[in-house]
py3Dmol code that shows the C-alpha trace and the ligand (Angstrom):
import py3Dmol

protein = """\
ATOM      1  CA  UNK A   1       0.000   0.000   0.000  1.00  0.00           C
ATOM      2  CA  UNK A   2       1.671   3.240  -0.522  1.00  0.00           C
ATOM      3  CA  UNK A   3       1.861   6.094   1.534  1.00  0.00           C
ATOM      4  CA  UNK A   4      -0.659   8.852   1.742  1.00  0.00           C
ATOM      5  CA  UNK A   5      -0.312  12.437   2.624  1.00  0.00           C
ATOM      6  CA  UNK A   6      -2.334  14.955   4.115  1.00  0.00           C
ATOM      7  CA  UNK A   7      -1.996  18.601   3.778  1.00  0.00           C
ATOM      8  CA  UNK A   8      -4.147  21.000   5.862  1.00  0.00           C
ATOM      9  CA  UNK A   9      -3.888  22.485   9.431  1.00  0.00           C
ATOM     10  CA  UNK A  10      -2.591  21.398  12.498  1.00  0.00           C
ATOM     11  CA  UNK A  11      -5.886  19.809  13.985  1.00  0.00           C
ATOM     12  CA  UNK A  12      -5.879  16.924  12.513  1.00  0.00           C
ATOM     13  CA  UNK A  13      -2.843  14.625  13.901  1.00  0.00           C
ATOM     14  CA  UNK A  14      -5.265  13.720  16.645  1.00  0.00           C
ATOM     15  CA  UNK A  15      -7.034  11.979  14.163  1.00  0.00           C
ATOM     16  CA  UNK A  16      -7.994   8.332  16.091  1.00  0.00           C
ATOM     17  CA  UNK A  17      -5.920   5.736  15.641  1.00  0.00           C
ATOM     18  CA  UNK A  18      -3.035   7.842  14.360  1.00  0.00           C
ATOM     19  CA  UNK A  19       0.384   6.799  15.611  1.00  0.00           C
ATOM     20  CA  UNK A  20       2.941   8.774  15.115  1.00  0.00           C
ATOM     21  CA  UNK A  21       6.330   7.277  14.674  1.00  0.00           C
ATOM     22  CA  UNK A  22       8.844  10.362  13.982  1.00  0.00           C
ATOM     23  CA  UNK A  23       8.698  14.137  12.895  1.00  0.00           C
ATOM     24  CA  UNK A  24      11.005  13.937   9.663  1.00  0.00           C
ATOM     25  CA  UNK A  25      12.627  17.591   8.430  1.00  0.00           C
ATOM     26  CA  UNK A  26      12.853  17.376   4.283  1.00  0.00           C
ATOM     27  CA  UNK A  27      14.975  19.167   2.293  1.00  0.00           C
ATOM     28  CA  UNK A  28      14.025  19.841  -1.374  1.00  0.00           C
ATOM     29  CA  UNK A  29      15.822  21.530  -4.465  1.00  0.00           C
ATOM     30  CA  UNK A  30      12.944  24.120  -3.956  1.00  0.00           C
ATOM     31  CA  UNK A  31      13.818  25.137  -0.496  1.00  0.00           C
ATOM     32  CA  UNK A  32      12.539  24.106   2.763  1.00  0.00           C
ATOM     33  CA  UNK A  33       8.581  23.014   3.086  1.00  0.00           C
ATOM     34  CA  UNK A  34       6.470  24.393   5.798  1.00  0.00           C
ATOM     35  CA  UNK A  35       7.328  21.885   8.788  1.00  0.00           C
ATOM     36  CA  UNK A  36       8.707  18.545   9.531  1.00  0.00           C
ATOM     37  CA  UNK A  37       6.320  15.801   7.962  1.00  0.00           C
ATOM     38  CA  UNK A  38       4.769  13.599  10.489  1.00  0.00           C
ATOM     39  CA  UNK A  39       5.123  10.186   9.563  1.00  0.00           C
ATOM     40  CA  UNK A  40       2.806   7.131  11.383  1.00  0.00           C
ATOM     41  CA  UNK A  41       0.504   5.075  10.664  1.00  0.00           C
ATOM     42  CA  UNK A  42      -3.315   4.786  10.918  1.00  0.00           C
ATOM     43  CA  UNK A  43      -4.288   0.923  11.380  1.00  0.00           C
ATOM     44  CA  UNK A  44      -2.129  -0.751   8.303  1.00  0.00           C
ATOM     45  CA  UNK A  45      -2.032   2.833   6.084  1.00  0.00           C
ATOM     46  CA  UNK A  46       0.916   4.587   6.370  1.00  0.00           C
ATOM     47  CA  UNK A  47       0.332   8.568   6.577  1.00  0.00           C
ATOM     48  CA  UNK A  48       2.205  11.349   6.587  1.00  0.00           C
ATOM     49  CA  UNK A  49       1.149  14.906   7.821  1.00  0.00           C
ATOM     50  CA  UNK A  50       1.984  18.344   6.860  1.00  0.00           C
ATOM     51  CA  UNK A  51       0.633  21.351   8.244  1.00  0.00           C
ATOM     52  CA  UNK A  52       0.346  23.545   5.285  1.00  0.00           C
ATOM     53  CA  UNK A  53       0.928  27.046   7.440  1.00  0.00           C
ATOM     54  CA  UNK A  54       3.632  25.129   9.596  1.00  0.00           C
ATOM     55  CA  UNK A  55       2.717  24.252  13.034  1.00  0.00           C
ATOM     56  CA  UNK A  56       2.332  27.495  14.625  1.00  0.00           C
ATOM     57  CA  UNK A  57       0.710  28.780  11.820  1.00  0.00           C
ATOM     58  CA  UNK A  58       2.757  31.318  11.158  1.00  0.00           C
ATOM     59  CA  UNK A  59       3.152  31.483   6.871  1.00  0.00           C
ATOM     60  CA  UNK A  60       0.302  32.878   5.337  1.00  0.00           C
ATOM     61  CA  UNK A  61      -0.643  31.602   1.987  1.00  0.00           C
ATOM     62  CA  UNK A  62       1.263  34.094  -0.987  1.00  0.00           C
ATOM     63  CA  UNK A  63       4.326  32.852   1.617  1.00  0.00           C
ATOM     64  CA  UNK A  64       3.779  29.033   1.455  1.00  0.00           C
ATOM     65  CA  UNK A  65       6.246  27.321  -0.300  1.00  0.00           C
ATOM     66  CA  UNK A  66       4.186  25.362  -2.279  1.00  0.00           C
ATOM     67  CA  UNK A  67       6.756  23.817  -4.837  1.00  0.00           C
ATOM     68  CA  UNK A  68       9.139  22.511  -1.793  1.00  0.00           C
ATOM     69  CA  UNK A  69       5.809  20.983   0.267  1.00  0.00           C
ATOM     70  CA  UNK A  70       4.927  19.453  -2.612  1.00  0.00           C
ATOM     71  CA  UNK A  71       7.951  17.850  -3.466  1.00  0.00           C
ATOM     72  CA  UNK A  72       8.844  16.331   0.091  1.00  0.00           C
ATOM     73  CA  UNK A  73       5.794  14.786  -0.214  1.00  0.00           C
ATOM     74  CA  UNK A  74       7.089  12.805  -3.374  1.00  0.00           C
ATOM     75  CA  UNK A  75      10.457  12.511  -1.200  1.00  0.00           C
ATOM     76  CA  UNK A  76       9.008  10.537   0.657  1.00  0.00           C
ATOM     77  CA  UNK A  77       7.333   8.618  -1.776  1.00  0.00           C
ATOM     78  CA  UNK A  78       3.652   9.400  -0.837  1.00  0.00           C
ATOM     79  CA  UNK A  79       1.616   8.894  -4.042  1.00  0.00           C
ATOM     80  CA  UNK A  80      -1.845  10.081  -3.321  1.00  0.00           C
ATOM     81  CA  UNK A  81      -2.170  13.417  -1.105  1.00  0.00           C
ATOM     82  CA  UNK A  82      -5.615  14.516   0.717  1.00  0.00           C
ATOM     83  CA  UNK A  83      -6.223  18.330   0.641  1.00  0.00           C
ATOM     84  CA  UNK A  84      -8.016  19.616   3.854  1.00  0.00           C
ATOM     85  CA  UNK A  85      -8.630  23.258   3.373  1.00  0.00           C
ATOM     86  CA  UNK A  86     -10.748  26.253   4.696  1.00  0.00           C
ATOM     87  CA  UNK A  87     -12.893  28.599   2.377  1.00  0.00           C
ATOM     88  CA  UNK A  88     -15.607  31.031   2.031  1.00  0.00           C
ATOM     89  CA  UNK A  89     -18.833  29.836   0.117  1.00  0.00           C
ATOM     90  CA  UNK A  90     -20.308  31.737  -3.128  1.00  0.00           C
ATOM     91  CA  UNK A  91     -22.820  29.241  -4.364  1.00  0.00           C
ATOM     92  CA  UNK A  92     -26.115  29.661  -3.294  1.00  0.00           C
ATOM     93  CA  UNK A  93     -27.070  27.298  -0.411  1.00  0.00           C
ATOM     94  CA  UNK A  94     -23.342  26.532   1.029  1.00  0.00           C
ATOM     95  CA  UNK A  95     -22.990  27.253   4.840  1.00  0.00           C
ATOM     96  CA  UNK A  96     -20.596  27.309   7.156  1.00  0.00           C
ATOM     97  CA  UNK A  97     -19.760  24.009   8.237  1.00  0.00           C
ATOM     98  CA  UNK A  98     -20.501  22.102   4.767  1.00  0.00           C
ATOM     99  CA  UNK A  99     -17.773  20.104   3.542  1.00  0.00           C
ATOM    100  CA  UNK A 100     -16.974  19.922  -0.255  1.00  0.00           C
ATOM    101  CA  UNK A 101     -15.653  17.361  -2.218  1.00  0.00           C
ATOM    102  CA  UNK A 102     -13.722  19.873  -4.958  1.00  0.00           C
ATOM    103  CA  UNK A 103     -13.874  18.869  -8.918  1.00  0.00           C
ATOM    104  CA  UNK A 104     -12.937  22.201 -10.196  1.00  0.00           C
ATOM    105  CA  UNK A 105     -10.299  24.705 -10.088  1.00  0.00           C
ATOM    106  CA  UNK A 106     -10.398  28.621 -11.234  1.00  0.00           C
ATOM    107  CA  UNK A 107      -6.760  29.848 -10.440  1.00  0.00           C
ATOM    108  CA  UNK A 108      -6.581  33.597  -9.902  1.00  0.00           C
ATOM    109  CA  UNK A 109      -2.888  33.690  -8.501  1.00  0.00           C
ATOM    110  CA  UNK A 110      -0.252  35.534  -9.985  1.00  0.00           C
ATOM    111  CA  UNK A 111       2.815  35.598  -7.790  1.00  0.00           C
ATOM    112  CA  UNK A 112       3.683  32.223  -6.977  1.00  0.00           C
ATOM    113  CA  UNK A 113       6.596  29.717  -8.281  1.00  0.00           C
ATOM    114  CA  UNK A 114       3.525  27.246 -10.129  1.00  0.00           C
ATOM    115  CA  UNK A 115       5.539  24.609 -11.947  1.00  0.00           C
ATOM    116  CA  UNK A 116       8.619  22.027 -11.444  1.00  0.00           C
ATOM    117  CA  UNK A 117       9.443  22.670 -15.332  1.00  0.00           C
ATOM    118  CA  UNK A 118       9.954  25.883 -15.882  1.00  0.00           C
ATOM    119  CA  UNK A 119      13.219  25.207 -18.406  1.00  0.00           C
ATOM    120  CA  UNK A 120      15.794  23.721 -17.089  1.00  0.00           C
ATOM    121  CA  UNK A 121      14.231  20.244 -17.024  1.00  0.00           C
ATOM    122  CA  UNK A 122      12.735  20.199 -20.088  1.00  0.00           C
ATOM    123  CA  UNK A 123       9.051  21.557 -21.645  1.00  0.00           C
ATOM    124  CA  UNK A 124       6.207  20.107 -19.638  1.00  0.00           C
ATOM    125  CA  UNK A 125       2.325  20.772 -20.566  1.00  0.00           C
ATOM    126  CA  UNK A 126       0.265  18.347 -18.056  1.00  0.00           C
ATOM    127  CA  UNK A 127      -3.248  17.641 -18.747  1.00  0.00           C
ATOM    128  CA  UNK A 128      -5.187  19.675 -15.765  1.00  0.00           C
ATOM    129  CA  UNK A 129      -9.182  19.067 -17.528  1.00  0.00           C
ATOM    130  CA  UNK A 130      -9.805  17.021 -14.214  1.00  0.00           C
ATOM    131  CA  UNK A 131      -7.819  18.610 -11.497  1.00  0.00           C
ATOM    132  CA  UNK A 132      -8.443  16.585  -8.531  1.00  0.00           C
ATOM    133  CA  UNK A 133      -7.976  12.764  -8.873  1.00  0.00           C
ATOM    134  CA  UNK A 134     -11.281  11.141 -10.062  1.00  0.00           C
ATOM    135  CA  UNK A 135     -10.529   7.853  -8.384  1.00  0.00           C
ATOM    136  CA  UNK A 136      -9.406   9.743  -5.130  1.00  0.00           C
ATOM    137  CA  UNK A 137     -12.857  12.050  -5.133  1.00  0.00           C
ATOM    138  CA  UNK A 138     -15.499   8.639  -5.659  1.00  0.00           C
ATOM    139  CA  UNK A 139     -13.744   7.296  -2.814  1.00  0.00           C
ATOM    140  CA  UNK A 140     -13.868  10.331  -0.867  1.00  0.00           C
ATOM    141  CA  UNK A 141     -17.994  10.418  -1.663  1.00  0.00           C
ATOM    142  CA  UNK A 142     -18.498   6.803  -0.876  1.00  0.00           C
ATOM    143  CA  UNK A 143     -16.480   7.025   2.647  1.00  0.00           C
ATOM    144  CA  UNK A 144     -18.828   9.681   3.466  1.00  0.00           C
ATOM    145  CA  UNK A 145     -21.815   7.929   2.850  1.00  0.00           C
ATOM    146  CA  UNK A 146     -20.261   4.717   4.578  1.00  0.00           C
ATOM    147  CA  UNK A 147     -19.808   6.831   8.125  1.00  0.00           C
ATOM    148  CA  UNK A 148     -22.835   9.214   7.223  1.00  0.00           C
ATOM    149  CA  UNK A 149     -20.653  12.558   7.057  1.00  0.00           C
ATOM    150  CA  UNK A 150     -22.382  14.867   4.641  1.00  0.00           C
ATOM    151  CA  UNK A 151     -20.434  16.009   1.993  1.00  0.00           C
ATOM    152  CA  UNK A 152     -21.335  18.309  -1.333  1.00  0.00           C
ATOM    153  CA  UNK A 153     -20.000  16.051  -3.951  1.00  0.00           C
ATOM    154  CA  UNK A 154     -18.616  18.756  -6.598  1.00  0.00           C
ATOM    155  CA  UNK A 155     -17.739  21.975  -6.364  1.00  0.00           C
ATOM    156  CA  UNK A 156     -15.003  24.922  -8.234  1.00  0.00           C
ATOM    157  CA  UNK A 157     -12.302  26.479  -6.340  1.00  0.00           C
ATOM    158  CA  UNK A 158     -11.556  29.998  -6.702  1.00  0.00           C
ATOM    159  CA  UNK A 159      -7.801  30.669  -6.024  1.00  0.00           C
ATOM    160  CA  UNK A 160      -6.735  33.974  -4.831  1.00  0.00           C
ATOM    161  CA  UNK A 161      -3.588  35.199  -3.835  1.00  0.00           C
ATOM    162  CA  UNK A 162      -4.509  36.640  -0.645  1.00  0.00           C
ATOM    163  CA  UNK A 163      -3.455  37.658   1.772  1.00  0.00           C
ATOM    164  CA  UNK A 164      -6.588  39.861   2.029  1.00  0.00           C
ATOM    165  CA  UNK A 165      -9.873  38.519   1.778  1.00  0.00           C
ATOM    166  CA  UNK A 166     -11.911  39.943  -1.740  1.00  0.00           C
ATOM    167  CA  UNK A 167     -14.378  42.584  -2.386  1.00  0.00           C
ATOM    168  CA  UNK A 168     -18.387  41.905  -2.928  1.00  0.00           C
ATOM    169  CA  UNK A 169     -17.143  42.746  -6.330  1.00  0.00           C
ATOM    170  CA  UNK A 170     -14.812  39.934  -6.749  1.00  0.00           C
ATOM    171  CA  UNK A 171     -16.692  37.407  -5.295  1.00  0.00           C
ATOM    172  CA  UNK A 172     -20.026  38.145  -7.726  1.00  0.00           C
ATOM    173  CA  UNK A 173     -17.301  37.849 -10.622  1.00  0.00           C
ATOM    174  CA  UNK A 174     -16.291  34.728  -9.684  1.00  0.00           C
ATOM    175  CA  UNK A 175     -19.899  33.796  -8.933  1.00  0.00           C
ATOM    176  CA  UNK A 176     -21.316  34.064 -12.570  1.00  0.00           C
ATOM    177  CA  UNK A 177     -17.606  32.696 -13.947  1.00  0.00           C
ATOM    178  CA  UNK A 178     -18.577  29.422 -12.256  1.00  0.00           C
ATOM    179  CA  UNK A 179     -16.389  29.444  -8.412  1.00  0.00           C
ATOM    180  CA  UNK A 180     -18.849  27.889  -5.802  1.00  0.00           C
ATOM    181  CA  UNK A 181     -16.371  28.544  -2.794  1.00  0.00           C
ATOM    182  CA  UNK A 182     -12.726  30.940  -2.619  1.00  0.00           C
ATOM    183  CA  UNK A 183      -9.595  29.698  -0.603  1.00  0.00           C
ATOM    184  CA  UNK A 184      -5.891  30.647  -0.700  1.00  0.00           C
ATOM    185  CA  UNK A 185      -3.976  28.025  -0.652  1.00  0.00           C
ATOM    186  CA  UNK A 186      -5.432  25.229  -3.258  1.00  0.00           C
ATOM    187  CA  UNK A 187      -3.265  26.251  -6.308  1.00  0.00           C
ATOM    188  CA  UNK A 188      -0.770  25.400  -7.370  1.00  0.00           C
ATOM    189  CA  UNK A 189      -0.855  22.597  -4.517  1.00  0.00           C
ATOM    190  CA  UNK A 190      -3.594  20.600  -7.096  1.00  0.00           C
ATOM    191  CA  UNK A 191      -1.202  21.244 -10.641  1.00  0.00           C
ATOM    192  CA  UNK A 192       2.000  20.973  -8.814  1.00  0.00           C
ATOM    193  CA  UNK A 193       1.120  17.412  -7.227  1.00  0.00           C
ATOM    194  CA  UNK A 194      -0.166  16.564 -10.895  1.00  0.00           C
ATOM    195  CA  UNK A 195       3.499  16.840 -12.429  1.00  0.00           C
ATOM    196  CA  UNK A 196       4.915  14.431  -9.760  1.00  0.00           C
ATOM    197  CA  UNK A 197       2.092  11.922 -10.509  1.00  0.00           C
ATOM    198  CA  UNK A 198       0.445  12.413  -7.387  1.00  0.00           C
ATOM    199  CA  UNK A 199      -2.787  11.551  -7.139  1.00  0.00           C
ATOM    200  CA  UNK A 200      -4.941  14.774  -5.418  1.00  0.00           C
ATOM    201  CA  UNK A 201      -8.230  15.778  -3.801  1.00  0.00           C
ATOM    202  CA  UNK A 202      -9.583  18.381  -2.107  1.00  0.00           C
ATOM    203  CA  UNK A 203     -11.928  18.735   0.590  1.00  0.00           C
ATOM    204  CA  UNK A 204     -12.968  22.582   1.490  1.00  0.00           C
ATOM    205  CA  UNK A 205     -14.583  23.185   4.829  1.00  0.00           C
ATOM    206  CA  UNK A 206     -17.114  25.962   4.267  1.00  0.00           C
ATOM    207  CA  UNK A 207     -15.798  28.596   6.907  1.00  0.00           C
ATOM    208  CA  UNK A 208     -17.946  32.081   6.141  1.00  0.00           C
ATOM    209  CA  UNK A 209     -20.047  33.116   3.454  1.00  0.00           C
ATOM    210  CA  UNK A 210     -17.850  34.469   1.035  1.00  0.00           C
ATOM    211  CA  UNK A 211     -18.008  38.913   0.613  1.00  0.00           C
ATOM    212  CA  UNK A 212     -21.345  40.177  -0.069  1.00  0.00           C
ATOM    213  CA  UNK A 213     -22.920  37.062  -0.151  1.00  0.00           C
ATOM    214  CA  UNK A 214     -24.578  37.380   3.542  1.00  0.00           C
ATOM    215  CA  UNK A 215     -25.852  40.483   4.637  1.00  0.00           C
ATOM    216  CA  UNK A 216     -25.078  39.196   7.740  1.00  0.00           C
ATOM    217  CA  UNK A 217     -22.180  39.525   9.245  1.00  0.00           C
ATOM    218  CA  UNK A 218     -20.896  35.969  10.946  1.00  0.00           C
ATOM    219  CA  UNK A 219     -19.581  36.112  14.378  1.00  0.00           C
ATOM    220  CA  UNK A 220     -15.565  34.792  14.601  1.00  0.00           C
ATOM    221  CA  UNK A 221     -17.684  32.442  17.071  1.00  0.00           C
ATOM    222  CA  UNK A 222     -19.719  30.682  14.858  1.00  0.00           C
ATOM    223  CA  UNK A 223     -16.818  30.207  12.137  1.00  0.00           C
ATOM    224  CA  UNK A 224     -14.947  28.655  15.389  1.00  0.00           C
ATOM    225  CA  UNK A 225     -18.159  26.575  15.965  1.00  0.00           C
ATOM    226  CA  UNK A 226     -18.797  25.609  12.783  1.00  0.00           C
ATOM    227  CA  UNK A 227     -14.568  24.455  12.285  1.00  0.00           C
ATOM    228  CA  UNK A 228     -14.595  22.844  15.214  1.00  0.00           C
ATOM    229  CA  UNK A 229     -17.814  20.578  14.562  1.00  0.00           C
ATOM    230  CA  UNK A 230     -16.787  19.823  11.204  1.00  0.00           C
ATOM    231  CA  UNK A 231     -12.951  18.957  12.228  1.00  0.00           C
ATOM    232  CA  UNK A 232     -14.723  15.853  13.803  1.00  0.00           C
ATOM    233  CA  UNK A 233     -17.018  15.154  10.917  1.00  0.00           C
ATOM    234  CA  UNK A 234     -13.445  15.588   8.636  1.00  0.00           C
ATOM    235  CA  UNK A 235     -11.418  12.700  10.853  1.00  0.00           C
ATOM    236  CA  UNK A 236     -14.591  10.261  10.270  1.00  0.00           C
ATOM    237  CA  UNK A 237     -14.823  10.529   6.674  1.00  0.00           C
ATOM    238  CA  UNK A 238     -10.604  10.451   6.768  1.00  0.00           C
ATOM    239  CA  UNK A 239     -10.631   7.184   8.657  1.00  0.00           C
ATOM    240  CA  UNK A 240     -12.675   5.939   6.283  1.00  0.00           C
ATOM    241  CA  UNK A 241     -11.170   7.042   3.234  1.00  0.00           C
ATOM    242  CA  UNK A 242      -7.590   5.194   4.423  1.00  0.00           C
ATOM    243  CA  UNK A 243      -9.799   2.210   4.883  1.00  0.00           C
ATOM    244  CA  UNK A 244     -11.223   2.184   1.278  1.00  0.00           C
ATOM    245  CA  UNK A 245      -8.357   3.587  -1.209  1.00  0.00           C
ATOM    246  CA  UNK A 246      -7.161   0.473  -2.802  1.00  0.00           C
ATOM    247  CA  UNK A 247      -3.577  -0.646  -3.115  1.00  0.00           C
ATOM    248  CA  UNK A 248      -2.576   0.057  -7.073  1.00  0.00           C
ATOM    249  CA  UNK A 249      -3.554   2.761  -8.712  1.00  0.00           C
ATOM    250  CA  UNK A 250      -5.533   3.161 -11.791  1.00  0.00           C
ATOM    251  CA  UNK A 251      -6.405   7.317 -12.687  1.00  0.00           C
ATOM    252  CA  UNK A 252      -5.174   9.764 -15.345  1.00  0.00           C
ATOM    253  CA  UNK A 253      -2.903  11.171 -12.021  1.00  0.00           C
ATOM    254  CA  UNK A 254      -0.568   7.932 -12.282  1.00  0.00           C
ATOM    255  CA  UNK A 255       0.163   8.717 -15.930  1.00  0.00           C
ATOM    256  CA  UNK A 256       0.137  12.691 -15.800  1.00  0.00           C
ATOM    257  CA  UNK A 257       3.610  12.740 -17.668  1.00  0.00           C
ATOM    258  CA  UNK A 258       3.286  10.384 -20.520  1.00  0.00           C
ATOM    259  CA  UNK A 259       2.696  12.423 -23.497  1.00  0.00           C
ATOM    260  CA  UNK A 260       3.011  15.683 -22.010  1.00  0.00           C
ATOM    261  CA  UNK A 261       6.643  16.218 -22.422  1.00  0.00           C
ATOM    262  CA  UNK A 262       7.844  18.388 -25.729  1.00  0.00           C
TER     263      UNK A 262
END
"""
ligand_1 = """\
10
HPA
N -11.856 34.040 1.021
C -10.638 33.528 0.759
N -10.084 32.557 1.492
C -10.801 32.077 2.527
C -12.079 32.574 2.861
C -12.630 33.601 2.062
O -13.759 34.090 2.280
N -12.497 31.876 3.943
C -11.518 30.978 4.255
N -10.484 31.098 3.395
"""
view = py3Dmol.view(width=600, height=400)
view.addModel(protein, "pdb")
view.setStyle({"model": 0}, {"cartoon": {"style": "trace"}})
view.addModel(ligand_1, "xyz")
view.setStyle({"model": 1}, {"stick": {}})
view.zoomTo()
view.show()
């Protein structure tokens, strides 16, 4: 079985029936990655951890090092990584609290390093018309009807480069182009995993409305509520996921670089 990796915040390495069996520092031709990697083991799955803002949270997303995260990940030979990450919810009917299984990406960054090819080893042009892994995302869906942990099955990700959150503006732009929730951090995580074969999925956690979208205005306590319920909710359908991804691998993610090299 090989390894998989999670990426998302701190609150999840008290996941049950994680052991841990050593913090492990990576270095990478990119530079250093956002933490050590916790490496254990949940029943027979091995796992590795990264918090994606480092363990005090202290990088905020235009600062992540996305390339060298990324690429530890492969270092260490993990070939399918889960995405846990917080957003704000345009579509209509998304709450706080609601979990999305992502199938879409709209990438609206600009500044960051968004490619392992960019010359010097060679000209690479993956194929990104699924971004998240298709094989990774059914058995995300059927895990969560297995432990009865609700999840939206489908939804586009709006990436912004932050660190500021958007106008009303912004977020009805994105609304009509097609975005049904807006996070920092999920690009170029989703295309950067896809050059190193990595299978990827993401799973938003509905945090706020997005701008404009509610007239009115969320408490900080609610958000807080609504995290903390879901973080349970998230560990269930995780636990479940380890126990259903097969061993082999069989998804366009496995074969991103055949045919895409010049
Ligand atoms: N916008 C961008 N990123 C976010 C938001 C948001 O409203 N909520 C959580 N991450």
């Amino acid at each position: 079985m090989s390894k998989i990796g999670i990426i998302g915040g701190s609150g999840l390495y008290d996941i049950e029936g994680f052991v841990l069996r050593k913090r492990q520092a990576v270095a990478t031709p990119y530079g250093k990655p956002s933490d050590k990697y916790l490496l254990g083991k949940i029943g027979k799955t091995e796992v590795v951890f990264l918090p994606r803002h480092g363990s005090h949270h202290n990088i905020p997303p235009h600062m992540i090092n996305y390339r060298a995260n990324i690429f530890g990940f492969h270092k260490l030979g993990v070939k399918r990584v889960l995405s846990i990450s917080a957003v704000g919810g345009i579509r209509k009917g998304l709450k706080p609290g609601d979990i999305v299984i992502l199938d879409q990406v709209l990438d609206m960054t600009r500044n960051r390093k968004s490619t392992f090819y960019d010359g010097k080893n060679g000209v690479v042009h993956i194929d990104f018309t699924d971004p998240y892994c298709p094989k990774l995302r059914e058995t995300l869906k059927k895990a969560g009807r297995r432990v009865r942990v609700s999840v939206k099955n489908g939804g586009t990700y709006v990436a912004v480069e932050g660190p500021r959150l958007e106008s009303a503006s912004e977020i009805r732009s994105f609304g009509i182009l097609g975005g049904d929730v807006v996070g920092m951090t999920g690009m170029p995580e989703a295309s950067l995993a896809r050059e190193l074969e990595i299978c990827y999925s993401g799973l938003s956690v509905v945090a706020n409305y997005a701008a404009g979208i509610s007239r009115r205005k969320l408490t900080v306590a609610e958000v807080m509520e609504a995290m903390k319920a879901t973080t349970t909710n998230i560990k269930r359908l995780l636990s479940e996921t380890f126990r259903l991804i097969p061993d082999g691998r069989q998804c366009i993610c496995s074969e991103a670089l055949k045919e895409a090299k010049i």
